[in-house]
KEBABA-584063 format. One record per residue (C-alpha): x, y, z; residue number from 1. Coordinates in Angstrom, 3 decimals, always signed. Layout:
BEGIN
       xx       yy       zz paza
        X        Y        Z  NUM
...
END
This chain:
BEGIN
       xx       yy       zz paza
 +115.842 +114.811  +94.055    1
 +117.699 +112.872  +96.272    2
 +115.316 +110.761  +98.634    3
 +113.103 +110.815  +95.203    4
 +116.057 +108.684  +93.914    5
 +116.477 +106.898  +96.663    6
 +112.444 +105.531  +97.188    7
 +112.008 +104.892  +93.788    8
 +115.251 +103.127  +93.953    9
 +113.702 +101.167  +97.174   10
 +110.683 +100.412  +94.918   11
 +113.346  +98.766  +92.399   12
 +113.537  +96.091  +95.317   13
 +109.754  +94.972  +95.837   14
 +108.252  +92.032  +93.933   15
 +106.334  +92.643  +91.183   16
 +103.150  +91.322  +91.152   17
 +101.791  +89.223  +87.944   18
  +98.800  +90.858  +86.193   19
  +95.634  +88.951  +86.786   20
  +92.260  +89.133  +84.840   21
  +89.552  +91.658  +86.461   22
  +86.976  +89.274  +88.516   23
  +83.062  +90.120  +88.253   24
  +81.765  +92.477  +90.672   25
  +81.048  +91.167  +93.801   26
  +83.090  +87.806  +93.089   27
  +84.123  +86.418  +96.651   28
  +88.105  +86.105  +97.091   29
  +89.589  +83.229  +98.998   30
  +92.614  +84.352 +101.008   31
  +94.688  +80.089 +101.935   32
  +95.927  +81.608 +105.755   33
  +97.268  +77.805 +106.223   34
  +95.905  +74.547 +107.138   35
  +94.086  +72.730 +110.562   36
  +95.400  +69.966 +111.741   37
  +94.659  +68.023 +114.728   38
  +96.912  +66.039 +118.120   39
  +95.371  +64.022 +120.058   40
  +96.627  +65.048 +123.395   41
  +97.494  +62.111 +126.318   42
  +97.981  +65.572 +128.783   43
  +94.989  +67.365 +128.218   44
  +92.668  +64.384 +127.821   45
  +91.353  +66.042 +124.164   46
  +92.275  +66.266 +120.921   47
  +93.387  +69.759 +119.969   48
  +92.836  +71.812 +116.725   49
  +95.891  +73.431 +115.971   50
  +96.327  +76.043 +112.997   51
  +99.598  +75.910 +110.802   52
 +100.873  +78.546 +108.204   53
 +103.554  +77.697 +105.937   54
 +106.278  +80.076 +104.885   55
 +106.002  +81.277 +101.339   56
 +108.408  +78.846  +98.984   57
 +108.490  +76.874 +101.402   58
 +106.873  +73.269  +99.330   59
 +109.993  +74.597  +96.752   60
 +112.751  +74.039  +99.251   61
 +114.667  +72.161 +101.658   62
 +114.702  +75.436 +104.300   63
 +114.169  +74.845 +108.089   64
 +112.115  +77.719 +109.628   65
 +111.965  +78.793 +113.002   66
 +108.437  +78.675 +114.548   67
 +105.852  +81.579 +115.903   68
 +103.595  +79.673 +118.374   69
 +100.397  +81.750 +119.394   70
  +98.168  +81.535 +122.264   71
  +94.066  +82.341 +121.657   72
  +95.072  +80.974 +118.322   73
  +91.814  +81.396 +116.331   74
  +91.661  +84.983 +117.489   75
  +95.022  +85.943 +116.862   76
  +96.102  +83.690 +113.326   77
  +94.925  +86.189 +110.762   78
  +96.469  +89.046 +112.051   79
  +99.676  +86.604 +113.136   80
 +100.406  +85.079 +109.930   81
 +100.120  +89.004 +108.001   82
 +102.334  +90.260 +110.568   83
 +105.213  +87.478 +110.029   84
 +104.628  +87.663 +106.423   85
 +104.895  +91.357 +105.640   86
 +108.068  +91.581 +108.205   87
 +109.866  +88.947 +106.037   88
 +108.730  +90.457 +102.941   89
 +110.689  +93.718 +103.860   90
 +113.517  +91.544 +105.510   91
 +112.816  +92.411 +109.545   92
 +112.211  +88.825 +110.417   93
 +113.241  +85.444 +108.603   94
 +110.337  +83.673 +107.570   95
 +108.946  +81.661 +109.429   96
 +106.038  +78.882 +110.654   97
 +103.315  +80.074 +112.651   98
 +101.460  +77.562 +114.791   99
  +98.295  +78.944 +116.350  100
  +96.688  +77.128 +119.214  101
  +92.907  +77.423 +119.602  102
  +91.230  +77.471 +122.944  103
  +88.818  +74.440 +124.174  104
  +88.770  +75.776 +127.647  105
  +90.633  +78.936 +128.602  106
  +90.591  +79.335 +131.833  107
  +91.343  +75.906 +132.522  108
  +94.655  +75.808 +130.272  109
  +95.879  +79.591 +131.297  110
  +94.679  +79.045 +134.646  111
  +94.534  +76.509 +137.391  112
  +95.184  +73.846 +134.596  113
  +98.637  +75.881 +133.239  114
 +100.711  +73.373 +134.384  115
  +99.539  +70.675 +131.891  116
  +99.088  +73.430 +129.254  117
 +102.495  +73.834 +129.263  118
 +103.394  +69.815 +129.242  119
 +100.993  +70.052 +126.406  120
 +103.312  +72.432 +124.638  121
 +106.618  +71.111 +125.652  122
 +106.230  +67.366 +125.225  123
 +103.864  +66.828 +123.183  124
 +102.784  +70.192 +120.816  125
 +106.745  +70.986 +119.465  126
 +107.407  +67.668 +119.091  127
 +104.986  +66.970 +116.745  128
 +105.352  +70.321 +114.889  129
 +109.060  +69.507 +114.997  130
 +108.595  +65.583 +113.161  131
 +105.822  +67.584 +110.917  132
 +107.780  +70.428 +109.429  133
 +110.972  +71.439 +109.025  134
 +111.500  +73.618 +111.829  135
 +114.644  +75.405 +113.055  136
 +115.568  +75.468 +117.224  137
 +114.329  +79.159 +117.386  138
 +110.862  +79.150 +118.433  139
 +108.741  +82.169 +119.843  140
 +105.309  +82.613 +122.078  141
 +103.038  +84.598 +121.848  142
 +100.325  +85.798 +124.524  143
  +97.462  +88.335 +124.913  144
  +96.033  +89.643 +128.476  145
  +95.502  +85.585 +130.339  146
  +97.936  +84.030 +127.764  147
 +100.523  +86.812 +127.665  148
 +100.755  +85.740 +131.553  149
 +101.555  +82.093 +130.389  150
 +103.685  +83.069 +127.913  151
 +105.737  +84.820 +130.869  152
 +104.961  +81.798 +132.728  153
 +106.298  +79.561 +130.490  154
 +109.279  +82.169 +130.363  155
 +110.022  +81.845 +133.884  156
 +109.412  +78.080 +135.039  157
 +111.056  +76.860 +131.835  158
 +113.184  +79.494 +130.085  159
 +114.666  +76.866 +127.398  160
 +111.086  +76.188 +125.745  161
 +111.114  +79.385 +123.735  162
 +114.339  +81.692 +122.398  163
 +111.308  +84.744 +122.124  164
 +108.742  +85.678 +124.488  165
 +106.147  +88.468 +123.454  166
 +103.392  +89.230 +126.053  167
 +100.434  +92.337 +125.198  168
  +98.629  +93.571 +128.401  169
  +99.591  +90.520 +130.665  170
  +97.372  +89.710 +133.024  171
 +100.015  +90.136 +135.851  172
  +97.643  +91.112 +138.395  173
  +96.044  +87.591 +138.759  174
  +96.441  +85.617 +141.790  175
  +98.165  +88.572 +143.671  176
 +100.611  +89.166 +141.500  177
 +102.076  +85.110 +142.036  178
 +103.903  +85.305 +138.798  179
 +106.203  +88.355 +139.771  180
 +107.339  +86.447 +142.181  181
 +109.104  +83.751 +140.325  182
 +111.307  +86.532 +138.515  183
 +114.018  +87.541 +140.497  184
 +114.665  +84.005 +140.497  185
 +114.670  +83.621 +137.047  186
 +116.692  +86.872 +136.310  187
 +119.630  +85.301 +138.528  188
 +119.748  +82.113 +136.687  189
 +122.762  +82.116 +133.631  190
 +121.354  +82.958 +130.528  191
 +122.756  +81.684 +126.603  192
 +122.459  +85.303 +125.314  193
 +119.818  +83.510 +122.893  194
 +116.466  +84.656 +124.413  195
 +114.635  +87.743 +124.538  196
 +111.509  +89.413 +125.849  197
 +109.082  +92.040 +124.192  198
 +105.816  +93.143 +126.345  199
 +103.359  +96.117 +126.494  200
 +100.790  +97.353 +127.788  201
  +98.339 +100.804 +127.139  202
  +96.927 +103.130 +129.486  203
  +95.444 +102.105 +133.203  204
  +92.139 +103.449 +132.061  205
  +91.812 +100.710 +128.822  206
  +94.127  +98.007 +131.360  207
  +92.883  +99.097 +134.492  208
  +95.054  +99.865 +137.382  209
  +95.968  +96.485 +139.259  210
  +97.110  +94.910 +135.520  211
  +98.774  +98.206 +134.561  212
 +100.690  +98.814 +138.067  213
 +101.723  +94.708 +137.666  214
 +103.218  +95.174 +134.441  215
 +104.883  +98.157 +135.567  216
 +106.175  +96.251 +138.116  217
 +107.660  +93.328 +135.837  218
 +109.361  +96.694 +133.729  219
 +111.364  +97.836 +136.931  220
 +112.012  +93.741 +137.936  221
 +113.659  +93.617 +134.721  222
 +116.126  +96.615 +134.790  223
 +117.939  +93.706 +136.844  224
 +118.169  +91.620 +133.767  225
 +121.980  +90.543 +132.928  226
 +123.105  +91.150 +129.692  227
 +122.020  +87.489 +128.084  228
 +118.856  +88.004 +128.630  229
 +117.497  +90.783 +126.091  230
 +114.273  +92.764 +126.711  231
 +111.887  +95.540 +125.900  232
 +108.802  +97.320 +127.524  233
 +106.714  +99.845 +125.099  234
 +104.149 +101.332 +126.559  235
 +101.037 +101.773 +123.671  236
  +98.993 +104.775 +123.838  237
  +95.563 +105.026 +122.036  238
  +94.759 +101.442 +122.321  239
  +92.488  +99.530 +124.088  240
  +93.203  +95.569 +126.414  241
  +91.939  +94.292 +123.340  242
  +93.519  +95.736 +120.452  243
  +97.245  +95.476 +121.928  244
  +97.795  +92.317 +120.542  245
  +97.713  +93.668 +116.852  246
 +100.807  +96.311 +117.360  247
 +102.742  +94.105 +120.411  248
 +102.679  +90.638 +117.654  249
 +104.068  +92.741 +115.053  250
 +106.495  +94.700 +116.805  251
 +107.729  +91.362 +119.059  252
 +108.808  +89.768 +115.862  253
 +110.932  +92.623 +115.436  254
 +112.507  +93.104 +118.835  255
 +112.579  +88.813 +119.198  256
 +113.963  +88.786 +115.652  257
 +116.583  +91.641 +116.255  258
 +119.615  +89.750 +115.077  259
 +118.320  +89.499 +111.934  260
 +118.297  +92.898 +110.856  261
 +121.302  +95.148 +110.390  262
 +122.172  +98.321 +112.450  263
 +120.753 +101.454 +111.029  264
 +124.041 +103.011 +109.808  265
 +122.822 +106.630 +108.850  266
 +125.894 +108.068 +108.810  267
 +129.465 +107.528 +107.188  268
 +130.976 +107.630 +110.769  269
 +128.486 +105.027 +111.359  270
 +129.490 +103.193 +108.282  271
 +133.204 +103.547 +109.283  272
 +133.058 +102.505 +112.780  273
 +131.189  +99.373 +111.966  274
 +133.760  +98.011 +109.734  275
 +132.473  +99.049 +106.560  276
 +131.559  +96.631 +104.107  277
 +133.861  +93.696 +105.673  278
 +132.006  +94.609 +108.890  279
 +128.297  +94.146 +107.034  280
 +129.571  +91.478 +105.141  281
 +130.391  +89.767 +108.481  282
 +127.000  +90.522 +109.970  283
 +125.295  +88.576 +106.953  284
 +127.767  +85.556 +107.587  285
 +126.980  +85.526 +110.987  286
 +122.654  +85.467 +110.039  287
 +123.307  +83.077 +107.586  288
 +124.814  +80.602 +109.652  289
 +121.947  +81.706 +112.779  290
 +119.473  +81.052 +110.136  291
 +120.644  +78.761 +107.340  292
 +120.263  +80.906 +104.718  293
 +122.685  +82.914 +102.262  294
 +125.345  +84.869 +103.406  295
 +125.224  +86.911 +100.721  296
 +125.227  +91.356 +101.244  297
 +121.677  +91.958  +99.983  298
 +120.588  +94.285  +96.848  299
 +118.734  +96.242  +99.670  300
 +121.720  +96.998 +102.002  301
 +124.227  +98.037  +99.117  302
 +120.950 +100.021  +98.013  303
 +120.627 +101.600 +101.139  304
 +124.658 +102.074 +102.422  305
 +125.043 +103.533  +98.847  306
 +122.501 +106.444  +98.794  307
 +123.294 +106.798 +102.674  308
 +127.199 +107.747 +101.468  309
 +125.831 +110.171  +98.494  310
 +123.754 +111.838 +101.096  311
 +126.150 +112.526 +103.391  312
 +129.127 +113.678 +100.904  313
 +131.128 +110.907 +100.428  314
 +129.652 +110.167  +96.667  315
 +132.424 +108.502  +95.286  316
 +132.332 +105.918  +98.224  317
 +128.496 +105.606  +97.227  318
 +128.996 +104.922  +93.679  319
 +131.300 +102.306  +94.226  320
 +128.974 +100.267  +96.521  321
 +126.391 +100.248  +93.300  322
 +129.626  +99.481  +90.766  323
 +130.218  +96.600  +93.383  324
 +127.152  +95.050  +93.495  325
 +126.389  +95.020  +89.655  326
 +129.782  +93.570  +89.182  327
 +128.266  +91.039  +91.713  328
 +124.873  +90.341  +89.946  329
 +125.918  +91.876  +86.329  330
 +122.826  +90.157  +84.698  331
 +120.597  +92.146  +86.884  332
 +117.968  +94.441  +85.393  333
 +117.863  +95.942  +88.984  334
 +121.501  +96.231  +89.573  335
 +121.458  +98.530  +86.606  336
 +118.958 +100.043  +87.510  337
 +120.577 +101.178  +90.882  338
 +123.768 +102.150  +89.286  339
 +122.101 +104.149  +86.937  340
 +119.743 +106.333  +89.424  341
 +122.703 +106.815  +91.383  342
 +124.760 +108.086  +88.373  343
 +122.265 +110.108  +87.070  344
 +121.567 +112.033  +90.624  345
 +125.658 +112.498  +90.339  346
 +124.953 +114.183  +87.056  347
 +127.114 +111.713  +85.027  348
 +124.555 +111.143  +82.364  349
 +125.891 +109.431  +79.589  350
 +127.474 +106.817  +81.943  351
 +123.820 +106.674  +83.524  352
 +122.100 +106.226  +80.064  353
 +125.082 +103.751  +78.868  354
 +123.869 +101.488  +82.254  355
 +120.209 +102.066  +81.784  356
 +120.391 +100.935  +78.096  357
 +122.128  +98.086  +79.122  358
 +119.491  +97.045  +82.102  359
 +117.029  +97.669  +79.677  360
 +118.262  +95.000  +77.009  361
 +118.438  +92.132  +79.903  362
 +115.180  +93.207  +80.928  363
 +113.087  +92.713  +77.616  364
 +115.639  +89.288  +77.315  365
 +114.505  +88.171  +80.655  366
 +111.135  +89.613  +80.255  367
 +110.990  +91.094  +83.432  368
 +108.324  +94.190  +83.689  369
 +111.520  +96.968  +84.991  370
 +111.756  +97.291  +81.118  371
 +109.004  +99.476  +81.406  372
 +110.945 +101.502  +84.301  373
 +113.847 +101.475  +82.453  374
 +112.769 +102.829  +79.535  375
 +110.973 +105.340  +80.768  376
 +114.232 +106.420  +82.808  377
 +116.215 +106.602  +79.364  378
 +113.011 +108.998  +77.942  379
 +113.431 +111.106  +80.988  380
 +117.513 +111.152  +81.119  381
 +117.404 +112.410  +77.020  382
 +114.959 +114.861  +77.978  383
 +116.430 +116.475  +80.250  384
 +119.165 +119.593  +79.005  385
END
């Protein structure tokens, strides 16, 4: 009954979606991925399509938004733009803008011509996404097999361009290996403890050996790493060159995004030795001044700590984190709702009806669609012996 309590509890936290009228059969549905917009470029000699997706809200608000930059843009902006957007929907990632570049000529720009390519980006491609949107200084790039070697490129001759590097099945192997090279340079340079690096690759016999042996090699270059400079290497299995990019992009934003999410505390020792709730409390002060956004504890997290502490015996200390947080947000349908499941599951039902009843009053008064949750809640609570 438990982790019944707890998902449904989870599902408490997930927009609701407004009913829409049924569409005919067969009636074509326009999904807005973001807009095309153009630079002329002084570097490259050619004006340059580049794709833009705009944060949800974000036309509503004064927000800045760290940016997402991706290589083989028209390839890789569908499945870029879902990724970022179901991540920040959950709360792994802020939101943020994606920027996807389009190729004109590939193996010009990620080849013999990278060193423009990367002018391009640097003086003259953030700049204008900079002046164009409101942007925060945390920007990320993102490669695929030729451009995942750029992006570690870009990491390595100018490691100030981007806070996040994430590279699937780099091309590492090109040009003897050229690129390695560079690193154990790079990895002795002082880093701000503000970057990090997320690459993959799957087996030799969908990479082949000479990329999979060079990306191997960049793994054991980077167990030298200091500190600063944080990194991960996941090795894919089941995949193919060309379908890395799908799991590496949304994973990256993950691993790139890391100080955005709180420690998995699964235990009350684990609760306790982080501080409790002044440490988690300090956590979100520290993300909302990283990020500009509030520093509040979210519904989620006292959602989560507080079923965490039923689970593993300390019930009273769970109650209280739902008691806290509708005394927080007391014209909540949700925080009711919260308080109430976790009552019930600690078999104090009239208090748990008492709450429910009272959720389910705001709810029809704000007209929010939990009354229908609520109310079935109080039919099953009476019910019951």
């Amino acid at each position: 009954m438990k982790s019944s309590l707890f998902f449904l509890t989870v599902l408490l936290l997930s927009p609701l979606p407004a009913s829409e009228p049924a569409t005919e059969q067969g009636e074509a549905v326009t999904v807005d991925l973001g807009r095309k917009v153009q630079i002329a470029s002084t570097v490259l000699g050619e004006t340059r399509d580049i794709l833009v997706h705009l944060p949800a809200g974000y036309n509503q608000t004064t927000d800045r938004y760290p940016v997402v930059y991706v290589l083989d843009g028209r390839d890789h902006f569908h499945h870029g733009t879902l990724a970022a957007k179901t991540l920040a929907r959950f709360g792994r990632i802020p939101k943020v803008i994606v920027v996807a570049i389009p190729n004109t000529n590939r193996n010009r720009d990620l080849g013999r011509g990278k060193d423009q390519f990367k002018r391009f980006i640097n003086d003259e491609l953030v700049p204008m996404i900079d002046k164009t949107y409101r942007t925060r200084d945390r920007n990320v790039l993102f490669g695929h097999s030729m451009a995942g070697a750029f992006a570690l490129y870009m990491l390595a001759s100018e490691p100030n361009s981007f806070q996040g590097t994430i590279a699937a099945s780099p091309s590492l192997q090109m040009e003897d290996r050229k690129l390695l090279a560079q690193f154990p340079a790079f990895l002795a340079q002082k880093h701000a403890g503000t970057q990090s690096l997320y690459f993959t690759r799957t087996t030799a016999a969908q990479e082949g050996t000479d990329l999979s042996e060079a990306v191997d090699q960049l793994a054991a270059l980077m167990k030298k790493a200091p500190p600063a400079l944080a990194w991960e290497y996941h090795f894919i299995p089941n995949e193919t060159h060309m379908t890395t990019p799908n799991l590496t992009l949304y994973q990256g934003l993950s691993v790139v995004f890391r100080d955005y999410q709180l420690p998995s505390l699964a235990t009350f020792k684990a609760f306790q030795e982080y501080g409790g709730m002044a440490g988690i409390q300090a956590f979100y002060e520290k993300r909302g001044e990283t990020y500009g956004i509030a520093k509040d504890i979210p519904m989620g997290t006292y959602n989560s700590i507080g079923w965490m502490l039923i689970e593993d015996g300390h019930q009273e200390a769970g109650l209280l984190r739902f008691k806290e947080l509708l005394k927080k947000k007391p014209q909540s349908p949700r925080a009711h709702a919260m308080l109430g499941n976790a009552l019930a599951e600690l078999n104090q039902k009239e208090q748990a009806l008492a709450t429910f009843r009272a959720g389910l009053e705001l709810a029809k008064s704000q007209h929010s669609r939990l009354a229908e949750f609520l109310s079935r809640r109080i039919d099953q609570l009476t019910k019951e012996p």
